[in-house]
VEXMARBA-197750 format. One record per atom (N, C-alpha, C): residue number from 1; x, y negated, z; residue in three letters; atom name. Coordinates in Angstrom, 2 decimals. Each point is the difference from the previous one (the first is absolute). Layout:
BEGIN
    i       c1       c2       c3   aa  at
  NUM        X        Y        Z  Ala  CA
...
end
This chain:
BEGIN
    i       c1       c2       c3   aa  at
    1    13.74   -15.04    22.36  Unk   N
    1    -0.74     1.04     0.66  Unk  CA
    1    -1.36     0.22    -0.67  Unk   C
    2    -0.70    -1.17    -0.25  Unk   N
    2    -1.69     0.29    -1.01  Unk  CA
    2     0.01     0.49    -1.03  Unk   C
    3     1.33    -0.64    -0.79  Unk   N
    3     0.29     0.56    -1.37  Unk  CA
    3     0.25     1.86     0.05  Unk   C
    4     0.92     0.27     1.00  Unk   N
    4     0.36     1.35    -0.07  Unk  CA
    4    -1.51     0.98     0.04  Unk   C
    5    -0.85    -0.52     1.32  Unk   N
    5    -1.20     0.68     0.63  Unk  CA
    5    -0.82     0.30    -1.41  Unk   C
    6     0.16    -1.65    -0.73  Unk   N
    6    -1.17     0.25    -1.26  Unk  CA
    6     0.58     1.06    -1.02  Unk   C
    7     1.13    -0.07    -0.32  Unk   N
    7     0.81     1.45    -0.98  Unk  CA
    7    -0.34     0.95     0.60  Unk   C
    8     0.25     0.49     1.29  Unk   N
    8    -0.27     1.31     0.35  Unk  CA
    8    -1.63     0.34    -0.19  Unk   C
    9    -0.74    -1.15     0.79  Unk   N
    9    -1.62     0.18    -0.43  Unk  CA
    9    -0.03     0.61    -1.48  Unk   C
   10     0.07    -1.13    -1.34  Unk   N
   10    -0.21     0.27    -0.85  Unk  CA
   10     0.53     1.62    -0.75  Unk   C
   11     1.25     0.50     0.52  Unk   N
   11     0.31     1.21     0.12  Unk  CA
   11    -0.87     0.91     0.24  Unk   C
   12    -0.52     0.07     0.93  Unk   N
   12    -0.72     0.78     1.02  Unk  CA
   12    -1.18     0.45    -1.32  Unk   C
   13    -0.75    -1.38     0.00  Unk   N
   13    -1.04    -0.04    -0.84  Unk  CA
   13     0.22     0.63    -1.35  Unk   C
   14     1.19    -0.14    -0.68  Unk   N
   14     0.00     0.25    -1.23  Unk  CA
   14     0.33     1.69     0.00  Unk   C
   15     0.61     0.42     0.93  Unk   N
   15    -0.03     0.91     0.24  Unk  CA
   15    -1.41     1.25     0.11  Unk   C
   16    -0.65    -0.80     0.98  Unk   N
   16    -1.46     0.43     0.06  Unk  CA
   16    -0.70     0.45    -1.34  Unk   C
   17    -0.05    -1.36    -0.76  Unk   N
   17    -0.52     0.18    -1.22  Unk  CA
   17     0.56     1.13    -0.69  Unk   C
   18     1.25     0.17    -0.27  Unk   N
   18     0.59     1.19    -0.72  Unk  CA
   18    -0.39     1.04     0.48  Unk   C
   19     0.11     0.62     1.49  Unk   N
   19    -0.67     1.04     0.75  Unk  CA
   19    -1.58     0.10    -0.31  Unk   C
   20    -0.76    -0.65    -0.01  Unk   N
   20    -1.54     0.04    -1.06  Unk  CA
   20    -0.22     0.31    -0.71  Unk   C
   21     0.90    -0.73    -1.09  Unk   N
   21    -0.03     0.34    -1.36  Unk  CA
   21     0.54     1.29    -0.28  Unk   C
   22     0.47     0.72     0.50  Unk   N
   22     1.00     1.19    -0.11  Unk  CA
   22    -0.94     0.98     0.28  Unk   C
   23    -0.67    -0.12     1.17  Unk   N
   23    -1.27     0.61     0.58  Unk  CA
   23    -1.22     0.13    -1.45  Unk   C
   24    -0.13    -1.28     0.16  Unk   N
   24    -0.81     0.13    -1.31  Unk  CA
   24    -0.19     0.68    -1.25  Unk   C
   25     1.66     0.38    -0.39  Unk   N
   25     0.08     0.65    -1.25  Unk  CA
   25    -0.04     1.44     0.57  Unk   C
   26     0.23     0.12     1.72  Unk   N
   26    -0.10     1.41     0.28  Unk  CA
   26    -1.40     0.78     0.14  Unk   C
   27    -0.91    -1.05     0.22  Unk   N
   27    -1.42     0.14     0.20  Unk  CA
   27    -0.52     0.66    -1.15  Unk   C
   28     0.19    -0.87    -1.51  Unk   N
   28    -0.25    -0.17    -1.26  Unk  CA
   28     0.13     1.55    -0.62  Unk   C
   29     1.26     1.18     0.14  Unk   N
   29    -0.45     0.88    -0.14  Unk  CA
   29    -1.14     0.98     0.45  Unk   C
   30    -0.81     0.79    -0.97  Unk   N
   30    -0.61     0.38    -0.04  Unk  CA
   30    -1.55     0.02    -0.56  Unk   C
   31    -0.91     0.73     0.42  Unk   N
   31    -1.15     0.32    -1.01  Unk  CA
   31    -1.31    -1.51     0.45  Unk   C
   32    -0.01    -1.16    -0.70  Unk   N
   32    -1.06    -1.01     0.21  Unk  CA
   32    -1.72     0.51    -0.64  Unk   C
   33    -0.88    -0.63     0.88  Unk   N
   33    -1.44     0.09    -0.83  Unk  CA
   33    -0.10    -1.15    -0.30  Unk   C
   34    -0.22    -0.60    -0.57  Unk   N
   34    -0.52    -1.37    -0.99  Unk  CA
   34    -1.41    -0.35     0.99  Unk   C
   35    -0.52    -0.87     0.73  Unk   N
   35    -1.05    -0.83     0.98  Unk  CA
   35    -0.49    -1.29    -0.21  Unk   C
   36     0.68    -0.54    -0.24  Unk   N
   36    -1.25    -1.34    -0.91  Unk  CA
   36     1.24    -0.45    -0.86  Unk   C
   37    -0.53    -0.66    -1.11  Unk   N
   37     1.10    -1.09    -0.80  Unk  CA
   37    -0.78    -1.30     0.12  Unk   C
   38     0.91    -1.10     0.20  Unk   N
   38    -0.44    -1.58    -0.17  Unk  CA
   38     0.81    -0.65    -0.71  Unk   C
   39    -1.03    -0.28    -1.17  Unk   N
   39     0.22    -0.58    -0.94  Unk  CA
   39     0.22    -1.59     0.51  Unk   C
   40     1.18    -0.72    -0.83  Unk   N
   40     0.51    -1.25     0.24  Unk  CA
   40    -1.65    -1.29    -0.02  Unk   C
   41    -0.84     0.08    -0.80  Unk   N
   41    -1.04    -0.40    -0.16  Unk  CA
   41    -0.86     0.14     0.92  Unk   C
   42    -0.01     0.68     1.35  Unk   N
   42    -0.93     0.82     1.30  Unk  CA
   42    -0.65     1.13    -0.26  Unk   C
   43    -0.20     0.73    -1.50  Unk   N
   43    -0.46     0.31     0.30  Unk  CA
   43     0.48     1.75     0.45  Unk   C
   44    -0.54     1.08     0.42  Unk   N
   44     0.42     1.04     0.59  Unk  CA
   44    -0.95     0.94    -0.43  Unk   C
   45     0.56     1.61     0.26  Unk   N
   45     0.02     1.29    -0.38  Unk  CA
   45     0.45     0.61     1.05  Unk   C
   46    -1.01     0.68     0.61  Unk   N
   46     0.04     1.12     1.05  Unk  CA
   46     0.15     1.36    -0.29  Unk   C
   47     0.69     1.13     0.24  Unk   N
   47     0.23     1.08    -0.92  Unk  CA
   47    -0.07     1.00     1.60  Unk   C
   48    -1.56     0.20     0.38  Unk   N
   48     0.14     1.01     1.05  Unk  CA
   48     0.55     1.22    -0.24  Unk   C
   49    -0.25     0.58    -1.14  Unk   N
   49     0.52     1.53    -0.34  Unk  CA
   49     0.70    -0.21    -1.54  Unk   C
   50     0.92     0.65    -0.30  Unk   N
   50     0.95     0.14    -0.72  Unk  CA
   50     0.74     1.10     0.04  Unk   C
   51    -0.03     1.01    -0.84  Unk   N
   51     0.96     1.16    -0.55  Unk  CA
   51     1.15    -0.65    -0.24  Unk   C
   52     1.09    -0.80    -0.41  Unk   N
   52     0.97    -0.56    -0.49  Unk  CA
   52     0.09    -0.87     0.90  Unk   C
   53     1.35     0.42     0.30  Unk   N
   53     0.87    -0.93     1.21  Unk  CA
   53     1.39    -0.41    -1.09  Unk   C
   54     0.67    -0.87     0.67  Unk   N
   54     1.77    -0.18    -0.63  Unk  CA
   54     0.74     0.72     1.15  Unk   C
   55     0.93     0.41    -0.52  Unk   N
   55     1.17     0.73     0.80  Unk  CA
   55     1.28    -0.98    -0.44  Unk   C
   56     0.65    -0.64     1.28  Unk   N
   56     1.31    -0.60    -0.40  Unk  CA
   56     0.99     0.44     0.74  Unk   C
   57     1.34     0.44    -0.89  Unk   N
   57     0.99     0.79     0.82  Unk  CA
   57     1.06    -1.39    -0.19  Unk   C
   58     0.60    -0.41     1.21  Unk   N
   58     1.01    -0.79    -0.21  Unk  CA
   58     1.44     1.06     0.49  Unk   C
   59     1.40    -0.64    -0.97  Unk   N
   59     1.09     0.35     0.40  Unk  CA
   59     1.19    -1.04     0.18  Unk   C
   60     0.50    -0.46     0.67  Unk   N
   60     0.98    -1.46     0.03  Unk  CA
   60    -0.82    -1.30    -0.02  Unk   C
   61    -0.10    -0.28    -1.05  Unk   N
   61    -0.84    -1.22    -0.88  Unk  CA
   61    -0.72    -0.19    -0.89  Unk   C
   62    -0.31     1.94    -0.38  Unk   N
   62    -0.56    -0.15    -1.34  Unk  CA
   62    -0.97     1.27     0.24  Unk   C
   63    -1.67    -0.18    -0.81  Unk   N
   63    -0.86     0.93     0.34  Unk  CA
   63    -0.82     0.50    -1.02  Unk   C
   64    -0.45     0.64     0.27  Unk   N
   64    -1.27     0.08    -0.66  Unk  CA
   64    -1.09     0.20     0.18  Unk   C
   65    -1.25    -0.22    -1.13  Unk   N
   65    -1.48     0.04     0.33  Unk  CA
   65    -0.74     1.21    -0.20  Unk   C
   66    -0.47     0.49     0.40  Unk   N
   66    -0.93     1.01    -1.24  Unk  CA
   66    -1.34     0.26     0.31  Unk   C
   67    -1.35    -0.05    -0.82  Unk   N
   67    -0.99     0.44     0.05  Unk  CA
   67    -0.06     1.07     0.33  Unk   C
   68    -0.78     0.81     0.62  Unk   N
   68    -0.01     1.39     0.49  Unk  CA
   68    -1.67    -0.20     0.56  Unk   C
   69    -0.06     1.57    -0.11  Unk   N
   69    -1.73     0.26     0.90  Unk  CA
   69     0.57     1.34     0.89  Unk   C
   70    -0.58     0.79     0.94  Unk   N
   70     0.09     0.66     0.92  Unk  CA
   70    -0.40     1.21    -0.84  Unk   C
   71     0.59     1.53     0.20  Unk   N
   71    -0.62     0.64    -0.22  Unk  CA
   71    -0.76     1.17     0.81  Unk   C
   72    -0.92     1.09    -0.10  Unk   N
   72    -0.45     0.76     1.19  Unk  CA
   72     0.97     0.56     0.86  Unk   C
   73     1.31     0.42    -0.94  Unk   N
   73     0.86     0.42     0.78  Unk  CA
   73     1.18    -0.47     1.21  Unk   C
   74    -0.20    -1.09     0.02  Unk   N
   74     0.58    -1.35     0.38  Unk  CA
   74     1.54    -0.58    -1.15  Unk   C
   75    -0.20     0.55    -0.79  Unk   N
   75     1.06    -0.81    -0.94  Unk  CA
   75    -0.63    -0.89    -0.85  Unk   C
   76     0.88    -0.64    -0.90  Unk   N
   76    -1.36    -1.43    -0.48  Unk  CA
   76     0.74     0.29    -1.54  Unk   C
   77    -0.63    -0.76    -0.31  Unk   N
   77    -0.20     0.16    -1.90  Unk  CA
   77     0.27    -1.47    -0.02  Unk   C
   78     0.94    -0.44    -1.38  Unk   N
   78     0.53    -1.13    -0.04  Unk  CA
   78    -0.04    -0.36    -1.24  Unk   C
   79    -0.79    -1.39    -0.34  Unk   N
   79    -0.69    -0.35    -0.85  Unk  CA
   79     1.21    -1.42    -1.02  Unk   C
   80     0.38     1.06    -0.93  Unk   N
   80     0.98    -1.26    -0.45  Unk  CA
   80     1.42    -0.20    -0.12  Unk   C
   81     0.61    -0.53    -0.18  Unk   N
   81     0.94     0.11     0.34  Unk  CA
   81     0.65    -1.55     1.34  Unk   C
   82     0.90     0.57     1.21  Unk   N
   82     0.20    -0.85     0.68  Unk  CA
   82     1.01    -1.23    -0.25  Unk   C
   83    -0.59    -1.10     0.63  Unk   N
   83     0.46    -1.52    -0.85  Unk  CA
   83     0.84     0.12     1.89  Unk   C
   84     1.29    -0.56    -0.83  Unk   N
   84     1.26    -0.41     0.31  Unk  CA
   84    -0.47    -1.58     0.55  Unk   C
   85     0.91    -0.08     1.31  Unk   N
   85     0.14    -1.17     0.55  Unk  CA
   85     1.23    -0.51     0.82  Unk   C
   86     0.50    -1.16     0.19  Unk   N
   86     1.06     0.03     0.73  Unk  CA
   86    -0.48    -1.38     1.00  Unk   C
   87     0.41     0.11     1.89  Unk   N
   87    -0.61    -0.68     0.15  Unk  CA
   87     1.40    -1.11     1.03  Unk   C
   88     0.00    -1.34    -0.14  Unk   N
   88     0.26    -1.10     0.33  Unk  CA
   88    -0.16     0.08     1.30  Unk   C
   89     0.46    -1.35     0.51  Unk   N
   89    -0.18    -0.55     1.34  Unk  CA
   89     0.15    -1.48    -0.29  Unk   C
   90    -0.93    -0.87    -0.81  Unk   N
   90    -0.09    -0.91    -0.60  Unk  CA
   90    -0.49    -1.36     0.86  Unk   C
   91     0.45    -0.65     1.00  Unk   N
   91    -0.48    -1.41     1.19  Unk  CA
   91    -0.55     1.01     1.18  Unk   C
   92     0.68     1.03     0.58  Unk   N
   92    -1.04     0.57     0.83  Unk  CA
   92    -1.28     0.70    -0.57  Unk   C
   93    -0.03     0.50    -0.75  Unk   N
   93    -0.78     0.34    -0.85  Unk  CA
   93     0.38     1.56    -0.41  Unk   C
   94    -0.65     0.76    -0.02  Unk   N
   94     0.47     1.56    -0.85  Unk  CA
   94    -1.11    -0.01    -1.27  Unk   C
   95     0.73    -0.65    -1.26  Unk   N
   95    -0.84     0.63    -1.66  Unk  CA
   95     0.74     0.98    -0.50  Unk   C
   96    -1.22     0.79    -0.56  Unk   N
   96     0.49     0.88    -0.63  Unk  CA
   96    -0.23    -0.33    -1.83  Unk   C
   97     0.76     0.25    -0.36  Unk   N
   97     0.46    -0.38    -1.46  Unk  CA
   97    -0.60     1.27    -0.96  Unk   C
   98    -1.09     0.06    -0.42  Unk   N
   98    -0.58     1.42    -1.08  Unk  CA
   98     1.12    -0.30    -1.18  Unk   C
   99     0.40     1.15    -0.33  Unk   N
   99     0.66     0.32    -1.63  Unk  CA
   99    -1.03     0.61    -0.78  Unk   C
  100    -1.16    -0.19    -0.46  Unk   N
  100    -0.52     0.55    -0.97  Unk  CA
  100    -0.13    -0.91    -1.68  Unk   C
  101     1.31     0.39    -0.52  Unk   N
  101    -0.02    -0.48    -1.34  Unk  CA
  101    -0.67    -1.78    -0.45  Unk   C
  102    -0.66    -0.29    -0.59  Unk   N
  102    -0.30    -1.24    -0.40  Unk  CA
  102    -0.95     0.05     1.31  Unk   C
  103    -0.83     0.20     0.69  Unk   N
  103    -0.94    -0.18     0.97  Unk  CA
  103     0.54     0.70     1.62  Unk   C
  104     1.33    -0.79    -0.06  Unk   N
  104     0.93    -0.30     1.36  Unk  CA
  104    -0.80    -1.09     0.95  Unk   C
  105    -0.53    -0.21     1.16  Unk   N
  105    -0.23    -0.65     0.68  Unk  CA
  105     0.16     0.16     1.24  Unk   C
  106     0.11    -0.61     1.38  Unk   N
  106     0.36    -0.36     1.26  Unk  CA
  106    -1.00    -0.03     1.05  Unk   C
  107    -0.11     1.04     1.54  Unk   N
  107    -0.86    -0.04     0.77  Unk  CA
  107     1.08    -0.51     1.45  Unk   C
  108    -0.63    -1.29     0.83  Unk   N
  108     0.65     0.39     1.06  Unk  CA
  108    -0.86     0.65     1.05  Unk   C
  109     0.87     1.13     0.75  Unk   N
  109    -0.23     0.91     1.13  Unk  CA
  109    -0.30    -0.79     1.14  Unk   C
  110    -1.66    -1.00     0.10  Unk   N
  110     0.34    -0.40     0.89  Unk  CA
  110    -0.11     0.55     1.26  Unk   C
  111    -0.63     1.44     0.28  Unk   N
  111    -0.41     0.71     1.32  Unk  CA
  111     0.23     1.70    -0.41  Unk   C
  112     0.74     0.67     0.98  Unk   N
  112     0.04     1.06    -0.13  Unk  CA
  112     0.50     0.50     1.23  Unk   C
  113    -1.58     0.89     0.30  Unk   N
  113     0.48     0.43     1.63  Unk  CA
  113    -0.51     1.40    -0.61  Unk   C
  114     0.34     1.16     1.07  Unk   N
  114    -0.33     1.21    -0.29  Unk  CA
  114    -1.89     0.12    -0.28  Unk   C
  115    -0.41    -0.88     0.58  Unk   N
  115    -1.25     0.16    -0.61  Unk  CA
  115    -0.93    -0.63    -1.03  Unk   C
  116     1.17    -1.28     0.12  Unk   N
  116    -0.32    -0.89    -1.52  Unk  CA
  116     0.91    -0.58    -0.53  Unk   C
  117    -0.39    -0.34    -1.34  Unk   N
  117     0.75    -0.82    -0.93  Unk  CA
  117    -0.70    -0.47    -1.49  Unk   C
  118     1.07    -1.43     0.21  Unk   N
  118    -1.25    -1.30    -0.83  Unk  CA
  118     1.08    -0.55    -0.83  Unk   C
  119    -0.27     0.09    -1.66  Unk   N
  119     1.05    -0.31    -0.42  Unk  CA
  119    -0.82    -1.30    -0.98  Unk   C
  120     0.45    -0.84    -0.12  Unk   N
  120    -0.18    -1.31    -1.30  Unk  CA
  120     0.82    -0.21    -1.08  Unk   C
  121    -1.31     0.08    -0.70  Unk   N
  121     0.58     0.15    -1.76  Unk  CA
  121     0.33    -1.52     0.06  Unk   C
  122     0.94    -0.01    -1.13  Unk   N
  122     0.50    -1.68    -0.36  Unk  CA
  122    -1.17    -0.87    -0.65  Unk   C
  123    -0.86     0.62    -0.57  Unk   N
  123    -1.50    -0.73     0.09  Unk  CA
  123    -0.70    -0.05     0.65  Unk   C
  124     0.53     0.49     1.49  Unk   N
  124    -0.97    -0.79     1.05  Unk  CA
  124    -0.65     1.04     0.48  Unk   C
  125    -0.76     1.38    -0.56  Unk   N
  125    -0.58     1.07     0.22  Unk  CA
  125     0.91     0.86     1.44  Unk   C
  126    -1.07    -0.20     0.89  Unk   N
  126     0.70     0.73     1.17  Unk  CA
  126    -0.62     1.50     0.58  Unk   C
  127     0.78     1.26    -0.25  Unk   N
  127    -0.49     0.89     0.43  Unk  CA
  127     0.28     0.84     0.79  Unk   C
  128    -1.33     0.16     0.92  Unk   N
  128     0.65     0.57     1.14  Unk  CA
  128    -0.43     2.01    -0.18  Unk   C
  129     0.66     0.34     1.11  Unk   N
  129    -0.01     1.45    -0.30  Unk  CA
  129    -0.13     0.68     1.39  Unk   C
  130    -0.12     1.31     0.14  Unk   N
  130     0.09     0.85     0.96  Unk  CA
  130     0.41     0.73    -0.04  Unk   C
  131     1.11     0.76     1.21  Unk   N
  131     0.80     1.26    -0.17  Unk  CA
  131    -0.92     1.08    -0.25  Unk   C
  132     0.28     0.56    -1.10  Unk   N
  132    -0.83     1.68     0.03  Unk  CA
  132    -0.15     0.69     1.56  Unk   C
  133    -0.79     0.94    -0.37  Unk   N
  133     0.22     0.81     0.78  Unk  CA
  133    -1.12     1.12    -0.31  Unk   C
  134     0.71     1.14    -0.04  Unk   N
  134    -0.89     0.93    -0.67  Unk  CA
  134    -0.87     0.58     0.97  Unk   C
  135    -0.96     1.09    -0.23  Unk   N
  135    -1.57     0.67     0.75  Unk  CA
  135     0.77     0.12     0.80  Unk   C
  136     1.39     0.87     0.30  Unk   N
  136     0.54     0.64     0.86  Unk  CA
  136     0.49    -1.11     1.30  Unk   C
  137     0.28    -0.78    -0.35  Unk   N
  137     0.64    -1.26     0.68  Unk  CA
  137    -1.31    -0.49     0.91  Unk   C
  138    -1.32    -0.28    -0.86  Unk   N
  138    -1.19    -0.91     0.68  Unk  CA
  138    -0.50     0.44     1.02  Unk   C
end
């Protein structure tokens, strides 16, 4: 009978987690402002105003990034070309895997709610962000 209770618990739970994480990557679309970075070392970068946000469109498992700034008209101008990602579900964990050529590296998603999201570089650099929202929106 304990044994069964604890399978179904652990069910329950693992379940949960997947429902989060799923959430999470649903959060993740759309237009971010860049709000402080913390560097693995302490130290930090506050970025009150910023023209250049990232825009990430996810589809299945696989997304992308792109630099972009806003324009007067409300369409945005996109700086670059957008870096490819595909993202995991790695120990409870959602990383996303960058494909950009020799300088490929790994952020995990650790927070993404409609009004924020905080992703960590594999060197430790954690950055958090804020959902856009344009004049019209504020």
């Amino acid at each position: 009978m304990k044994n069964s209770i604890c399978v179904i618990l652990i069910a329950i739970l693992a379940s949960c987690a997947n429902d989060s994480n799923s959430e999470k990557i649903k959060n993740l679309n759309g237009y971010w402002n860049i709000d402080l970075v913390e560097k693995s070392d302490g130290s930090s970068k506050e970025f009150p105003f910023t023209n250049h946000m990232d825009f990430f469109e996810v589809n299945g498992n696989i997304g992308t990034k792109s630099r972009v700034s806003p324009t007067y008209d409300g369409t945005f101008i996109s700086y670059g070309d957008a870096v490819r990602f595909v993202w995991v579900d790695n120990e409870n964990q959602v990383v996303l895997n960058f494909e950009s050529g020799d300088q490929a590296y790994s952020q995990i998603l650790r927070k993404a709610t409609k009004e924020e999201l905080e992703l960590v570089h594999e060197d430790g650099t954690v950055y958090y962000y804020k959902a856009y929202q344009s004049n019209e929106e504020q």
